[in-house]
C-alpha positions as CSV (number, residue, x, y, z in Angstrom):
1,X,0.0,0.0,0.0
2,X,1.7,3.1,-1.2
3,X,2.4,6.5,0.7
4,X,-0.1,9.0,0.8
5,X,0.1,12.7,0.6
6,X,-1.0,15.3,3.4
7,X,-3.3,16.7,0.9
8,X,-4.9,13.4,0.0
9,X,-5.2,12.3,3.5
10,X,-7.5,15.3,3.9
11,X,-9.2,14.5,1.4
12,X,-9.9,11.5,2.4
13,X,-11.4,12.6,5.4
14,X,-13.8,15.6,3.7
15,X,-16.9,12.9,4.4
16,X,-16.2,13.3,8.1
17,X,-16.3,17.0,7.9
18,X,-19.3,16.1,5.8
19,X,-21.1,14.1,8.2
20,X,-20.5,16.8,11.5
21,X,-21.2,19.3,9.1
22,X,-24.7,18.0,8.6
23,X,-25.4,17.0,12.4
24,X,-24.8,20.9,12.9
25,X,-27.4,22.2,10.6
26,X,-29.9,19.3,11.8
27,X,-28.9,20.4,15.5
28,X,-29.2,24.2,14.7
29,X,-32.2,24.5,12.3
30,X,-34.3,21.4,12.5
31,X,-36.2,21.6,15.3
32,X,-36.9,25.0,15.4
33,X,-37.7,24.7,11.5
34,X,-40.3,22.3,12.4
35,X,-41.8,24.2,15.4
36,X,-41.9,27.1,12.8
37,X,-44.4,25.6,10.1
38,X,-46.6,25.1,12.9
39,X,-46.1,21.2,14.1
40,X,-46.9,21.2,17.9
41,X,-44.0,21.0,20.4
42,X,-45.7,17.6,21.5
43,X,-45.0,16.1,18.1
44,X,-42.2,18.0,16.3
45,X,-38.9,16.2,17.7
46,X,-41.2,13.7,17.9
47,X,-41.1,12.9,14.1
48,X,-36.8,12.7,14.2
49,X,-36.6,9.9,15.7
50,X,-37.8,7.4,13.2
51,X,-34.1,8.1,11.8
52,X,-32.4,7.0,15.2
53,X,-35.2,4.0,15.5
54,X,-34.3,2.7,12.0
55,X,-30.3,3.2,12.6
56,X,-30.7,1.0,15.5
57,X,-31.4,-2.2,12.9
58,X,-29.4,-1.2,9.9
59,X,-26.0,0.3,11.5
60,X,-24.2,-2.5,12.4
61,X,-25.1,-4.2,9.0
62,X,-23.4,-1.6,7.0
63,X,-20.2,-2.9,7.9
64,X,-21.0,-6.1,6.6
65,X,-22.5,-5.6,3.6
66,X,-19.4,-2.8,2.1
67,X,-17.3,-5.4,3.2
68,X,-18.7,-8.0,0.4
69,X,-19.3,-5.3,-1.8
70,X,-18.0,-6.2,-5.6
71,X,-18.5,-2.9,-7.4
72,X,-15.9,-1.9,-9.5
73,X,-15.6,1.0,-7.5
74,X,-14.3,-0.1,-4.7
75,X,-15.9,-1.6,-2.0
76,X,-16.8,1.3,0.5
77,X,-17.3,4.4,-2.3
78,X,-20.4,3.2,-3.9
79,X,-21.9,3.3,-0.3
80,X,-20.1,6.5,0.3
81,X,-21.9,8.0,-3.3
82,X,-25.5,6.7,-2.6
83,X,-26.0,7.7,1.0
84,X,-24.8,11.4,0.1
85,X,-27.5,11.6,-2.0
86,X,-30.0,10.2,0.3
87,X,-28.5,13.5,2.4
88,X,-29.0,15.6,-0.5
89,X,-32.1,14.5,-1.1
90,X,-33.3,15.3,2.5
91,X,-31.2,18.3,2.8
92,X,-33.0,20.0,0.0
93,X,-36.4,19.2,0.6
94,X,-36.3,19.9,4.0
95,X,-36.8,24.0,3.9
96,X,-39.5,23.5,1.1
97,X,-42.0,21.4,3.1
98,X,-44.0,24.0,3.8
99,X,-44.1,25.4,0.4
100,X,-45.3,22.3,-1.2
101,X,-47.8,21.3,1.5
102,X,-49.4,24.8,1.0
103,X,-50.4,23.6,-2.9
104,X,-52.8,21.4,-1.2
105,X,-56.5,23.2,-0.5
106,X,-57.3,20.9,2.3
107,X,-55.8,22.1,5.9
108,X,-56.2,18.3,7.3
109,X,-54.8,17.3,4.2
110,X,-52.2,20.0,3.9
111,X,-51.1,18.8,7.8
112,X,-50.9,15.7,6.8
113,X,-48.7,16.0,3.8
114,X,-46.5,18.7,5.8
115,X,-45.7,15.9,8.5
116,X,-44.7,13.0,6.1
117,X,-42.3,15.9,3.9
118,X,-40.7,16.7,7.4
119,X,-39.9,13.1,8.6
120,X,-38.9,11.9,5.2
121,X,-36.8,14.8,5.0
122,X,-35.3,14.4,8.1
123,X,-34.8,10.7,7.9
124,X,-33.4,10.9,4.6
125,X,-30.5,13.6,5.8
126,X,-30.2,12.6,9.5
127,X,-30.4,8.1,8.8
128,X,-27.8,8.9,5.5
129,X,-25.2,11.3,7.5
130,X,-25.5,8.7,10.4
131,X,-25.0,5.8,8.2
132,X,-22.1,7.3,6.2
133,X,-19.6,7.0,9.5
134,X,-19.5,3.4,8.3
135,X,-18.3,3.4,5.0
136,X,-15.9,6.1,6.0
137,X,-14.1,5.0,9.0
138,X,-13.7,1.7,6.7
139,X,-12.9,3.6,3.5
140,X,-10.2,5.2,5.6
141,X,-8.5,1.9,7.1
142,X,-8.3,0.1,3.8
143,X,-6.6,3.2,1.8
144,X,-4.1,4.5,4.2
145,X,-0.8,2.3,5.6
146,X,-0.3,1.5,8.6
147,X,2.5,3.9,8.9
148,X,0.0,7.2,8.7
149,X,-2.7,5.6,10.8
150,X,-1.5,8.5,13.4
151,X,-1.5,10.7,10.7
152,X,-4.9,9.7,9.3
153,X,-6.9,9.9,12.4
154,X,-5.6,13.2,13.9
155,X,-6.9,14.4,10.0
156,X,-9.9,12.8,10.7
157,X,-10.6,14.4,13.9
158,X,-9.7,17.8,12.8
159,X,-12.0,17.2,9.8
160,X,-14.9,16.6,12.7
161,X,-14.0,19.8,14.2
162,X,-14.2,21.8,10.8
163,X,-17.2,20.4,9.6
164,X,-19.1,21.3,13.3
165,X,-17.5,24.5,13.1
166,X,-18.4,25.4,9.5
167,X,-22.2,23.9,10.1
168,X,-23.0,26.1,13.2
169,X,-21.0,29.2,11.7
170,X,-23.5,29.2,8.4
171,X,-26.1,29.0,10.5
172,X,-24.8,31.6,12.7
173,X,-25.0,34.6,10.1
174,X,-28.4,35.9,9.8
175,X,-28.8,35.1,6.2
176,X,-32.2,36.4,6.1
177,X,-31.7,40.4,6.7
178,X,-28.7,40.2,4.2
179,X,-30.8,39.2,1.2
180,X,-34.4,40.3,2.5
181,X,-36.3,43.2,3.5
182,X,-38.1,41.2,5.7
183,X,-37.2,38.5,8.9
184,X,-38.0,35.6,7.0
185,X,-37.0,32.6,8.7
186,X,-37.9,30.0,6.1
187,X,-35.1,31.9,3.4
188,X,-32.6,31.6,6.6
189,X,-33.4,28.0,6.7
190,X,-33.6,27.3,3.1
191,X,-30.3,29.4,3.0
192,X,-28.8,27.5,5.6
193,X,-29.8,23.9,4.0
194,X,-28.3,24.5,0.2
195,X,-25.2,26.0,1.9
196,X,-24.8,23.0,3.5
197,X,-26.0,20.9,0.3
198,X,-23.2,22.5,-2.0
199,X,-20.6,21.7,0.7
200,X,-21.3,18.2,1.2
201,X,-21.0,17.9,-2.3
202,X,-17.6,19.3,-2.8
203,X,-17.0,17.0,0.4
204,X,-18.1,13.8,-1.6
205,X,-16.1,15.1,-4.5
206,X,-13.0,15.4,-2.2
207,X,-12.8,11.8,-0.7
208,X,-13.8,10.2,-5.0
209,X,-10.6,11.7,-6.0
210,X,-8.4,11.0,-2.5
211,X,-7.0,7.8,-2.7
212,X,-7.7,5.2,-4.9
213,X,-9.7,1.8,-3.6
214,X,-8.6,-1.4,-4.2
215,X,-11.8,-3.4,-6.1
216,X,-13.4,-6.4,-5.3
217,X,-10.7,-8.7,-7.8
218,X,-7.4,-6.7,-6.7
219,X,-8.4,-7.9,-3.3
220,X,-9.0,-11.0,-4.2
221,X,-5.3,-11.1,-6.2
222,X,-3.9,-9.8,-3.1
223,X,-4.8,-11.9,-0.5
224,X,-5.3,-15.4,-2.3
225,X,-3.7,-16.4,-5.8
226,X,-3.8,-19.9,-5.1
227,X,-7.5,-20.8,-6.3
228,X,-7.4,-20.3,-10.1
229,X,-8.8,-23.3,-11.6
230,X,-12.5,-22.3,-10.9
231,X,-12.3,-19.6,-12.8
232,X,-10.6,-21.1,-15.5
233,X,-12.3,-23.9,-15.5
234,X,-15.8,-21.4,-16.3
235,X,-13.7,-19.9,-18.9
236,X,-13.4,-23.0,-20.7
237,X,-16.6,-24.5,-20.9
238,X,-18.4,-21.3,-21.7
239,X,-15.7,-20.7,-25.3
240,X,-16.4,-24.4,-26.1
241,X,-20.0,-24.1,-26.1
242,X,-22.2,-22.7,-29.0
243,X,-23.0,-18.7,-28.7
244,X,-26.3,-18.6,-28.2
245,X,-26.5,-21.9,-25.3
246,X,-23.0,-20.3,-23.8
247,X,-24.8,-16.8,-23.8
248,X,-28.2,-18.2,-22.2
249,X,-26.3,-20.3,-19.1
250,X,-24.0,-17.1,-18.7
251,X,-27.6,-15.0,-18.1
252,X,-28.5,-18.5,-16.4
253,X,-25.5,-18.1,-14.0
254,X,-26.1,-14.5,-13.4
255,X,-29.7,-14.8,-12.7
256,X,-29.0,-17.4,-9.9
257,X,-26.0,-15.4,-8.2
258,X,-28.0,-12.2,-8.2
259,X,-30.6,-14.0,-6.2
260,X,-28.1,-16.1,-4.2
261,X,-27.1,-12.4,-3.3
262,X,-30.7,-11.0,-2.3
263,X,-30.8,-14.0,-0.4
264,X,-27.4,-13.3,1.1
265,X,-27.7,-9.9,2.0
266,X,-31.2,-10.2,3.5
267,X,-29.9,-13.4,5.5
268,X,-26.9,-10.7,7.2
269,X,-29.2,-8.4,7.9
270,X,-31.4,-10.8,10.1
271,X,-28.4,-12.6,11.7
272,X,-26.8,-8.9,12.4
273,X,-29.5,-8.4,14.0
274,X,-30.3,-11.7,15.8
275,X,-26.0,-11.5,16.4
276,X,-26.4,-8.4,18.5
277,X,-29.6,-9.7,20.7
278,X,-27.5,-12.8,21.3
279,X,-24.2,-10.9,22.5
280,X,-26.5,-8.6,24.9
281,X,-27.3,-11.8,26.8
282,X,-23.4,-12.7,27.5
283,X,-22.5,-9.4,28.2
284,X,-20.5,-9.2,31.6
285,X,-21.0,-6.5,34.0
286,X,-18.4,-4.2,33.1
287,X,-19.8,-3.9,29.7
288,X,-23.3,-3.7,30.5
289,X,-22.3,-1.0,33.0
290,X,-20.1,1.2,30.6
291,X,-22.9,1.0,28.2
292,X,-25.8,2.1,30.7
293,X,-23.5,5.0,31.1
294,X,-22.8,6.0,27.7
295,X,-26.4,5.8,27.5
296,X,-27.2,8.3,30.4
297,X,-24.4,10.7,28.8
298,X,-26.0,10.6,25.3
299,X,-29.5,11.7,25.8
300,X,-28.0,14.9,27.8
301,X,-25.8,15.7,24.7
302,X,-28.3,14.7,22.2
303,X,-31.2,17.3,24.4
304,X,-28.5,19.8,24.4
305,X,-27.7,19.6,20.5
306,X,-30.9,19.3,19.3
307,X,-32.8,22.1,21.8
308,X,-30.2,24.6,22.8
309,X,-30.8,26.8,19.7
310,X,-34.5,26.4,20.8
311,X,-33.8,27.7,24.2
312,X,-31.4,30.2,23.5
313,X,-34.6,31.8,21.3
314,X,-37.2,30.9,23.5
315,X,-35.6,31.5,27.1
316,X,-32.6,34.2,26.7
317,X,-34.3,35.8,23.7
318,X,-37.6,35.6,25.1
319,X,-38.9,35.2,21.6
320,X,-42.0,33.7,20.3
321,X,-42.3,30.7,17.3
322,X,-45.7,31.6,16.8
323,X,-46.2,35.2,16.8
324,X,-46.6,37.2,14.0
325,X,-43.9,37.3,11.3
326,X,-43.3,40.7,11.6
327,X,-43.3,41.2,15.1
328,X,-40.8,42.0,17.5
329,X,-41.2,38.2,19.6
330,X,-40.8,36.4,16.5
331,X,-37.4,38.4,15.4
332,X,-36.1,37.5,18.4
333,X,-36.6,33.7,18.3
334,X,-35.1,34.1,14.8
335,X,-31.7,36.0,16.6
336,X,-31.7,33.7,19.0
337,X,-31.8,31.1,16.6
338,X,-28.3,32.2,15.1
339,X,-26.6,33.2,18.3
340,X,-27.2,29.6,19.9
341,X,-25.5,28.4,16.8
342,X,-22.7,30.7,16.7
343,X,-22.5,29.6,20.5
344,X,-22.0,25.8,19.5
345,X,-20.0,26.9,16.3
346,X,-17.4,28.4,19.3
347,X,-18.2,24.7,21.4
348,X,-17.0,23.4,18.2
349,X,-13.9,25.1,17.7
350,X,-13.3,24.3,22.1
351,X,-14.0,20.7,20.9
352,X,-11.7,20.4,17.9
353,X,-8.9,21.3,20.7
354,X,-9.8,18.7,23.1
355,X,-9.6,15.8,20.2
356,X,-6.1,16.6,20.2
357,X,-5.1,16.8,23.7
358,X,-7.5,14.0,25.0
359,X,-4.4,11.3,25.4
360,X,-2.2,14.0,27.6
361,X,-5.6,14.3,29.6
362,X,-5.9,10.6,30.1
363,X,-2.3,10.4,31.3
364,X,-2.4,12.9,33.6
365,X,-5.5,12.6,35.4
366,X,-6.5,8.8,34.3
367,X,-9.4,7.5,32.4
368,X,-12.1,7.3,35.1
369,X,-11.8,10.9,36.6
370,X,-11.9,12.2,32.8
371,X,-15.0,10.1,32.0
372,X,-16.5,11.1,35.0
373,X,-15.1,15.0,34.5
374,X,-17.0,15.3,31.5
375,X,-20.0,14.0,33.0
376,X,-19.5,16.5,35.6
377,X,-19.0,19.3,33.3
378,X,-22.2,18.8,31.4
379,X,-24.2,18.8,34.5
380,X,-23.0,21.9,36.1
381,X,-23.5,23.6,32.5
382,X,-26.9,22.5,32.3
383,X,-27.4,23.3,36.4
384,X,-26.5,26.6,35.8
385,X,-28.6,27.4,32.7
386,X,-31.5,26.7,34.1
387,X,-31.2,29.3,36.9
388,X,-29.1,31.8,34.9
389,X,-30.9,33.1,31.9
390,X,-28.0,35.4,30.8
391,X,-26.4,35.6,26.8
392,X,-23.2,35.8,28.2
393,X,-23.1,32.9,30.7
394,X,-24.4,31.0,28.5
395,X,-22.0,31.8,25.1
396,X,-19.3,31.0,27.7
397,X,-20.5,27.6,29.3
398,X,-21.5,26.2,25.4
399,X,-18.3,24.5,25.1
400,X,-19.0,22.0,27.7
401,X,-21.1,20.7,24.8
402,X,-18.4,19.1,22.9
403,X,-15.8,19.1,25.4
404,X,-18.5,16.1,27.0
405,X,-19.1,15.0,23.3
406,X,-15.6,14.3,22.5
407,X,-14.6,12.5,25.7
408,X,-17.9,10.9,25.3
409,X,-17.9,9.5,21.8
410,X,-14.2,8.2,22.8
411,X,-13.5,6.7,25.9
412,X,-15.9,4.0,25.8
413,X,-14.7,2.7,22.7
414,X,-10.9,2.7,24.3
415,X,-12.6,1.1,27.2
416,X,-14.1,-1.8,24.8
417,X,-10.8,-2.5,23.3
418,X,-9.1,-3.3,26.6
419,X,-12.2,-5.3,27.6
420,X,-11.5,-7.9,25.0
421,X,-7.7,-7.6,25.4
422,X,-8.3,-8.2,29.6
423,X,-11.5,-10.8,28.9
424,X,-14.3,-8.3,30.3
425,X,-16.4,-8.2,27.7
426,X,-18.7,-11.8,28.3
427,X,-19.6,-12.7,31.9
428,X,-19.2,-16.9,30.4
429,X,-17.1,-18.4,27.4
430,X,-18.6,-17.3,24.6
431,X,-20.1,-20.3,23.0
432,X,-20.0,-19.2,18.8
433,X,-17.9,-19.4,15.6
434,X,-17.8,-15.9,15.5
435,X,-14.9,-14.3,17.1
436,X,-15.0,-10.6,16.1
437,X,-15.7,-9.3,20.1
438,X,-14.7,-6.1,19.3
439,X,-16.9,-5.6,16.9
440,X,-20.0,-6.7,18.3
441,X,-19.3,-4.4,21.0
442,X,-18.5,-1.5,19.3
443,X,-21.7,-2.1,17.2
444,X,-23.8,-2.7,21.0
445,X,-22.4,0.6,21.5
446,X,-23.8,2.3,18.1
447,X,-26.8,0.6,18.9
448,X,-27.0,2.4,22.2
449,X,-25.8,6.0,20.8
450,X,-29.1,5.3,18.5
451,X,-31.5,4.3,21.1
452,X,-30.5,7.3,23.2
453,X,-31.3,10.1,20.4
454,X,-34.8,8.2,19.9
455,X,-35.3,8.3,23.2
456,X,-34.0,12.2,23.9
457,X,-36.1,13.4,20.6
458,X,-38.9,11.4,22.3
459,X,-39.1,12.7,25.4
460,X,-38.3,16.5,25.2
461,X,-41.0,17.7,23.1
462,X,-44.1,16.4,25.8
463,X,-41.6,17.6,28.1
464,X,-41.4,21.0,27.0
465,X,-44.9,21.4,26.9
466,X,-46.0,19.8,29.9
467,X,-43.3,22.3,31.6
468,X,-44.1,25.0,29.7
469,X,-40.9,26.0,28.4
470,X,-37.4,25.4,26.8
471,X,-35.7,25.1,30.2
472,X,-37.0,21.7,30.8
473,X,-34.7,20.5,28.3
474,X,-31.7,21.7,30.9
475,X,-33.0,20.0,33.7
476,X,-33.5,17.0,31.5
477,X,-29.6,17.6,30.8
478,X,-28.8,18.1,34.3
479,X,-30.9,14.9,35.7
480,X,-29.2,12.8,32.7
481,X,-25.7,13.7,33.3
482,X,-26.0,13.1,37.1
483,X,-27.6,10.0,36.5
484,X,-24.3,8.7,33.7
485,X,-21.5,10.3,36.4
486,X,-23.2,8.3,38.9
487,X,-22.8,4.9,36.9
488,X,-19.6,5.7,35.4
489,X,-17.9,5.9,39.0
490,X,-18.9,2.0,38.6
491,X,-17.3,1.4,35.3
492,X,-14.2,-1.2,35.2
493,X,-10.8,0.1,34.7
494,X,-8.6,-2.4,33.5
495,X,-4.3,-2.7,35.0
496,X,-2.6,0.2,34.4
497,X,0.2,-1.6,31.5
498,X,-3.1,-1.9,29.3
499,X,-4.5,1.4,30.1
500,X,-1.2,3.1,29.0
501,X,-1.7,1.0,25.9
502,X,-4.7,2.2,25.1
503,X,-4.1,5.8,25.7
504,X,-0.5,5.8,23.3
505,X,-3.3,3.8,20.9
506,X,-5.7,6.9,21.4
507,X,-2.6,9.1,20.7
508,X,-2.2,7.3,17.2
């Protein structure tokens, strides 16, 4: 596998700037959007979390099937191609819901119609950016050598940082009074969403033209030359045959391995799945504790993401979704709106900074009292905003957002790792042919990262109302986080040799 350049490697990594990018706008816009066209607050996160529900089945299966991919493209790129567009598609419908419902006469009709636009939208960007970290993260191990993995995932982290950054600084201009007279929140969003579009298309374009994939036959070559009789074999009997009986077995043969292949790829899917239930009933302790943990953690940072541009425009702004257009309440929600995302486009660029110094933290102060820190640090952020309703405190206390989400997203995965190397991860001998731990964990883990923004989307919006406002999502944040710092004093620490391992393995 040959050297690669810096400028490649970065290219390479444009989808994961890609994918944070979109998580921004969704976090920034979405909600509010859909609040906006006059969905309840009961209903409208409410009709997110399909996406979340339906990533809880497919994720781990992704994996699976770009790894027996055949396309002459490569294995990983033709997944990489058709879930970008499934973004695109969502992406761009999403700020014209409300246009096209509004053709329809009928206002039962009209809500109707409104509500399936906004969840397909939404599923269709939110399930493909989601879906995407798959063929990625493997796109990236099979192209670069080992000798710039360390190179390849600090690029890739610093492409996560940039794409946050760049998502929640679009949507932190107001857009709206540039190129309108008037405050008109669907051009911001619509603004906001093509931005966004344009970019995740010169992303895609990027990572094409990084580094080339090795196709289904090269690996093949590569890893086993010692079979070719089969094929030759084939290659025989099909030029001593007659044209036309040669051609119909040849469409015979194909027929039969293109529904061997149906058959195949539905079969993974249910054994994925089946897999998964299976591994959660030999999980040992440590795991199942880390996991409740990571679970308690997400929903706070997944209530924060998706609601804190909603209660910067609702509690510090004191403005109104549902006043008039042109009134002075409604402006505000709309500059609150864009200040709560320039405040997470500045978590962003504090979270980009701990990606890098997270393995000196780990050293220094050891895995369990960082976990636990930024368990900490969420809570007291979300304590204090629901007692201080001040612009300021809160600009400054955003960046516990994704100084939580970075620890967060990485720890337990270390933590997994060391399980399997210390023999934490089952509580009995596990009794199967398959012997791929790590990645059964690592997908229980996806699976629980899914569950919890289901569960946060659910929850919020009754929550809100029943409340009566935006701070509710804070005390849900604050209640959350306790709850995961609590547990994660319980989580297993492995020796310290294998600790230190992990943590140089972080570093690289």
């Amino acid at each position: 596998m040959s050297q690669l350049s810096l400028i490649q490697i970065f290219a390479l990594n444009a989808m994961a700037a890609c994918i944070e990018l979109v998580y921004a706008v969704e976090g920034a816009y979405f909600v509010p959007a859909i609040y906006d066209s006059g969905v309840s607050q009961i209903y409208g996160s409410m009709l997110i979390c399909i996406s979340p529900l339906m990533g809880t089945v497919f994720q781990s299966y992704l994996g699976t099937a770009s790894d027996q991919c055949q396309c002459t493209w490569g294995r990983r790129r033709p997944f990489i191609l058709g879930l970008t567009i499934t973004c695109l598609i969502g992406l761009l419908l999403f700020p014209f819901t409300n246009d096209i419902s509004d053709l329809i006469d009928k206002p039962n009709l009209r809500k109707i119609v409104l509500i399936v636009l906004v969840v397909t939208a939404t599923f269709f960007s939110d399930f493909s950016a989601g879906s995407l970290q798959v063929p990625v993260r493997a796109y990236l191990l099979d192209v670069v050598p080992q000798s710039q993995t360390k190179l390849g995932n600090i690029a890739y982290s610093m492409c996560v940082g940039i794409g946050g950054i760049t998502g929640f600084g679009i949507g932190a201009v107001k857009w709206s009074s540039i190129f309108t007279p008037s405050n008109d929140f669907s051009f911001q969003v619509m603004f906001v969403c093509i931005t966004a579009s344009c970019l995740v298309i010169l992303c895609a374009i990027l990572n094409a033209c990084s580094a080339r994939e090795q196709v289904s036959y090269e690996i093949l070559r590569d890893s086993d030359d010692n079979h070719p009789s089969q094929i030759q074999t084939n290659t025989t009997i099909y030029n001593n045959m007659p044209s036309d009986k040669a051609t119909s077995l040849e469409n015979c043969d194909s027929h039969i391995k293109n529904k061997a292949k149906n058959c195949i790829c539905f079969g993974n899917l249910l054994n994925s799945i089946k897999g998964n239930f299976v591994f959660m009933r030999y999980m040992s302790p440590s795991l199942v504790i880390l996991c409740v943990a990571y679970f308690f953690s997400l929903v706070g940072l997944y209530t924060q993401l998706y609601f804190f541009t909603s209660y910067m425009a609702e509690v510090i702004y004191d403005g109104d979704v549902n006043a008039p257009h042109n009134s002075t309440a409604y402006k505000d929600y709309t500059d609150g709106i864009t200040f709560g995302s320039l405040a997470l486009g500045i978590s962003a660029v504090t979270g980009l900074v701990i990606s890098l110094l997270l393995g000196p933290l780990m050293k220094l102060f050891g895995m369990r009292l960082v976990l636990v820190g930024s368990y900490v640090v969420l809570m007291l952020e979300s304590g204090v905003l629901i007692v201080t309703h001040s612009a300021i405190v809160t600009i400054l206390l955003a960046p516990a957002v994704y100084i939580s989400l970075i620890i967060i997203f990485a720890i337990p995965f270390i933590l997994a790792s060391m399980y399997e190397d210390k023999g934490l991860l089952l509580r009995t001998t596990w009794p199967y042919s398959d012997t791929n731990l790590t990645g059964r964990t690592c997908a229980i883990l996806g699976i629980a990262c899914f569950v919890a923004q289901a569960f946060a989307l659910l929850i919020n919006g009754p929550l809100i109302h029943l409340y009566g406002s935006v701070v509710s999502v804070m005390i849900v944040t604050c209640v959350t986080s306790f709850l995961g710092a609590l547990v994660a004093c319980f989580v297993t620490i492995p020796a310290n040799d294998e600790s230190s391992q992990a943590i140089k393995e972080q570093e690289s």
